[in-house]
C-alpha positions as semicolon CSV with decimal commas, in nm:
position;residue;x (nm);y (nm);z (nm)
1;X;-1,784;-1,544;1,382
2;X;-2,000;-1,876;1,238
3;X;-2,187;-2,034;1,578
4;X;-2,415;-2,326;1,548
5;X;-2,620;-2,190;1,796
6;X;-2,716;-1,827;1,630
7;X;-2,848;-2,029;1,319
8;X;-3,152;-2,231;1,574
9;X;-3,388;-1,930;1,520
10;X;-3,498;-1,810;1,144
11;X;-3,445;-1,459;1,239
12;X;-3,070;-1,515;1,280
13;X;-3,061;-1,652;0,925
14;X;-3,030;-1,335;0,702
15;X;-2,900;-1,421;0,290
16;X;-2,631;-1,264;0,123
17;X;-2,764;-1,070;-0,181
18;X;-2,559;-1,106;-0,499
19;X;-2,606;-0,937;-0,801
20;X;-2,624;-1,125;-1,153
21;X;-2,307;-1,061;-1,165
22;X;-2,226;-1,263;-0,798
23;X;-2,055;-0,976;-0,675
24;X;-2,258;-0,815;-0,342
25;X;-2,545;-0,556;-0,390
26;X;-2,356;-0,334;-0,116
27;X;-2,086;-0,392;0,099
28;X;-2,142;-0,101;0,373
29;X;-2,400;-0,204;0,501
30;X;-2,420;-0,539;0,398
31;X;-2,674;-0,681;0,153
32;X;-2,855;-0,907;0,334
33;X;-3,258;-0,997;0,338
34;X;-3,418;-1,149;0,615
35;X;-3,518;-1,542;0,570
36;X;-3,904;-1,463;0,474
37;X;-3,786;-1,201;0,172
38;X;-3,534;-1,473;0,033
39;X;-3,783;-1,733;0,069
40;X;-4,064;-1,499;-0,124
41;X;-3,805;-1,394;-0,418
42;X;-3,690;-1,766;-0,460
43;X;-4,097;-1,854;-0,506
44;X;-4,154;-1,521;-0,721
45;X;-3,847;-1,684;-0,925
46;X;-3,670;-1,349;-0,905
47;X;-3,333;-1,507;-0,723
48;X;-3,139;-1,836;-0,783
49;X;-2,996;-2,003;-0,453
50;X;-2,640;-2,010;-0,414
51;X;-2,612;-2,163;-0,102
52;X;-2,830;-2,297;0,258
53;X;-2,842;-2,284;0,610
54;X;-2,854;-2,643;0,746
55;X;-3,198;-2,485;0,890
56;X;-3,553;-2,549;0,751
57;X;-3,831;-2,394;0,739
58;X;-4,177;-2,610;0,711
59;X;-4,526;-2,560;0,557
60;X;-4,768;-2,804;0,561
61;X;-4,628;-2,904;0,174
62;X;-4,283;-2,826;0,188
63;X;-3,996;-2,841;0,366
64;X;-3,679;-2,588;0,229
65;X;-3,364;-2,497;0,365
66;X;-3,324;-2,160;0,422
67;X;-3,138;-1,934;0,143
68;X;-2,786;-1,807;0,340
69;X;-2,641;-1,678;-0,032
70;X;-2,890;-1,594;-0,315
71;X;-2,838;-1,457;-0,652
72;X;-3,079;-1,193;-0,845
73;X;-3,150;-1,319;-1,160
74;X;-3,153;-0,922;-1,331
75;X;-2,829;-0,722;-1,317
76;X;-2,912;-0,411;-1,069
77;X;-2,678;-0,125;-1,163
78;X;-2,559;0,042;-0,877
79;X;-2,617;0,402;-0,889
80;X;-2,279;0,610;-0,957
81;X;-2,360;0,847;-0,679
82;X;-2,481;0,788;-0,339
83;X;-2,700;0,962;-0,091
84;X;-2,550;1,215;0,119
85;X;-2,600;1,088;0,434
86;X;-2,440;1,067;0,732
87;X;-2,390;0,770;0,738
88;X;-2,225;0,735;0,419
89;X;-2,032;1,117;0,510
90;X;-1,876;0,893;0,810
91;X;-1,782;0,612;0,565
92;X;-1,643;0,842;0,290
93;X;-1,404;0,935;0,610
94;X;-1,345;0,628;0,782
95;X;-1,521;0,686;1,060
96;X;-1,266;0,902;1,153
97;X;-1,232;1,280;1,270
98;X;-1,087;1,522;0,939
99;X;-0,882;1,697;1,201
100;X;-0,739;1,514;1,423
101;X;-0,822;1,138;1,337
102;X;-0,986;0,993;1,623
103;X;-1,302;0,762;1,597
104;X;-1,510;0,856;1,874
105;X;-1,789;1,110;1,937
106;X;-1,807;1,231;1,567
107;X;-2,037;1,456;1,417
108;X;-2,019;1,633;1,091
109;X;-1,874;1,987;1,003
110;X;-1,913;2,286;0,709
111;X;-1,588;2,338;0,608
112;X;-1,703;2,651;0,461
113;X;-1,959;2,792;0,795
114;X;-2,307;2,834;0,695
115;X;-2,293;3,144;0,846
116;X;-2,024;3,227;0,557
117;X;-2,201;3,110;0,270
118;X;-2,117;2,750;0,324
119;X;-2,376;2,498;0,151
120;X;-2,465;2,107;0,290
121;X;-2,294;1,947;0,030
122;X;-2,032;1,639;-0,030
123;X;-1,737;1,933;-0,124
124;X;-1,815;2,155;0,212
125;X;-1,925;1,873;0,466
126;X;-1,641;1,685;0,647
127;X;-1,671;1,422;0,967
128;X;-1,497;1,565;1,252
129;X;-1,533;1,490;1,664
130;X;-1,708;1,712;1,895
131;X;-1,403;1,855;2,037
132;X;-1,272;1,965;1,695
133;X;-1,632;2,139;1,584
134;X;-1,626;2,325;1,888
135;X;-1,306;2,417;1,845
136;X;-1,331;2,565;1,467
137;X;-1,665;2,712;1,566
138;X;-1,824;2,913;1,318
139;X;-1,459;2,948;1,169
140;X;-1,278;2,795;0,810
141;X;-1,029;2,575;0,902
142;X;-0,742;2,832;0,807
143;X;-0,902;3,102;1,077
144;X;-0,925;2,836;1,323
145;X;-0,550;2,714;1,282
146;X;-0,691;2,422;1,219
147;X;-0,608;2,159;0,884
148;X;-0,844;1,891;0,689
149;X;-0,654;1,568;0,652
150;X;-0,849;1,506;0,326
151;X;-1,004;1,744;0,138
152;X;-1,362;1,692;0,096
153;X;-1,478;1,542;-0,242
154;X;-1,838;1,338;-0,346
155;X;-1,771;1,003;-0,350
156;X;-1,875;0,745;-0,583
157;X;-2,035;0,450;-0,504
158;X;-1,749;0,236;-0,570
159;X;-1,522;0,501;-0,325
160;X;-1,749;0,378;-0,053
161;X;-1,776;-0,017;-0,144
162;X;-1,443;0,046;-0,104
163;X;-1,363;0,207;0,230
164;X;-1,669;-0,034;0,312
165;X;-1,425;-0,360;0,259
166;X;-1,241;-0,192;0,570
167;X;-1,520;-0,274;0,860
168;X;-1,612;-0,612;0,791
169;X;-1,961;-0,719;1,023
170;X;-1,914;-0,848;1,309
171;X;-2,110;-1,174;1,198
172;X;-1,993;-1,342;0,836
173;X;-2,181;-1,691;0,832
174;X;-1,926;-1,945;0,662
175;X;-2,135;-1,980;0,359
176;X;-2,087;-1,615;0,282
177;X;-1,707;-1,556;0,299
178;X;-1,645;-1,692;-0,060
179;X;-1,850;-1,411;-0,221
180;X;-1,729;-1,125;-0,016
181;X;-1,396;-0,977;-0,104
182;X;-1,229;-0,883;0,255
183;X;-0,830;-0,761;0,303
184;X;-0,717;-1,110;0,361
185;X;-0,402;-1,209;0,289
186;X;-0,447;-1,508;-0,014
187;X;-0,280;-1,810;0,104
188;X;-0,048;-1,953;-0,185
């Protein structure tokens, strides 16, 4: 939540990154550039700035408000597939265990063992907890009596902006919120 008090040091003034299109550059993680990178792109003219913190930043000919929302001023197309990367395995899943859906201690599994011919891939790779790995072993799922809630699949980018929109950051400054497209509920 917004705090007067985190916004008193520059380093606790990240900006938003839009695209050309003002829609984010990423969601999960968050597109955000620390103050000196904003401040650099707006002088390089490579941004436009949508919005300020009520904090400045000096120089001995200048005084600017620091960028909280910026804007690129070339389209970036996002790539249609991303990186295969934990990470972004965890996100595909929710953060959430393929067997038995909990959200703690997770750790990926081969669907398909190694050991049986099973490659690192998007299609064979699925999050699951530590219990549930150790408990299918060096097994498939069917020989461990064991079933995938969701069948593996390689996401698209937009899959994880998507599941992304789910775990909002735990800090949105104010001037952000009108650019990022939570699950609220619209007010009539």
């Amino acid at each position: 939540m917004y705090h007067p008090d985190r916004i008193r040091h520059p380093e606790n003034c990240p900006a938003l990154v839009l695209n050309a299109d003002y829609t984010p550059l990423s969601y999960y993680p968050l597109s955000l550039w620390p103050w000196q990178t904003a401040i650099k792109a707006v002088f390089l003219e490579r941004v436009d700035i949508v919005d300020s913190y009520d904090r400045e930043v000096h120089s001995p000919s200048l005084n600017m408000r620091i960028p909280s929302v910026i804007a690129l001023k070339q389209y970036v197309r996002p790539s249609e597939h991303p990186a295969f990367t934990r990470f972004n395995l965890f996100l595909r899943d929710r953060f959430s265990c393929q067997y038995c859906g909990i959200q703690k201690d997770l750790t990926f599994d081969h669907v398909i063992p190694r050991r049986l011919g099973g490659r690192t891939t998007w299609e064979n790779v699925a999050t699951a907890c530590s219990p549930c790995n150790l408990r299918k072993g060096g097994r498939t799922p069917r020989q461990a009596g064991m079933r995938l809630r969701e069948q593996p699949i390689r996401p698209t980018t937009w899959h994880l902006q998507d599941h992304g929109r789910a775990f909002p950051p735990n800090y949105l400054h104010e001037s952000w919120r009108d650019w990022l497209y939570w699950d609220v509920e619209l007010l009539p």
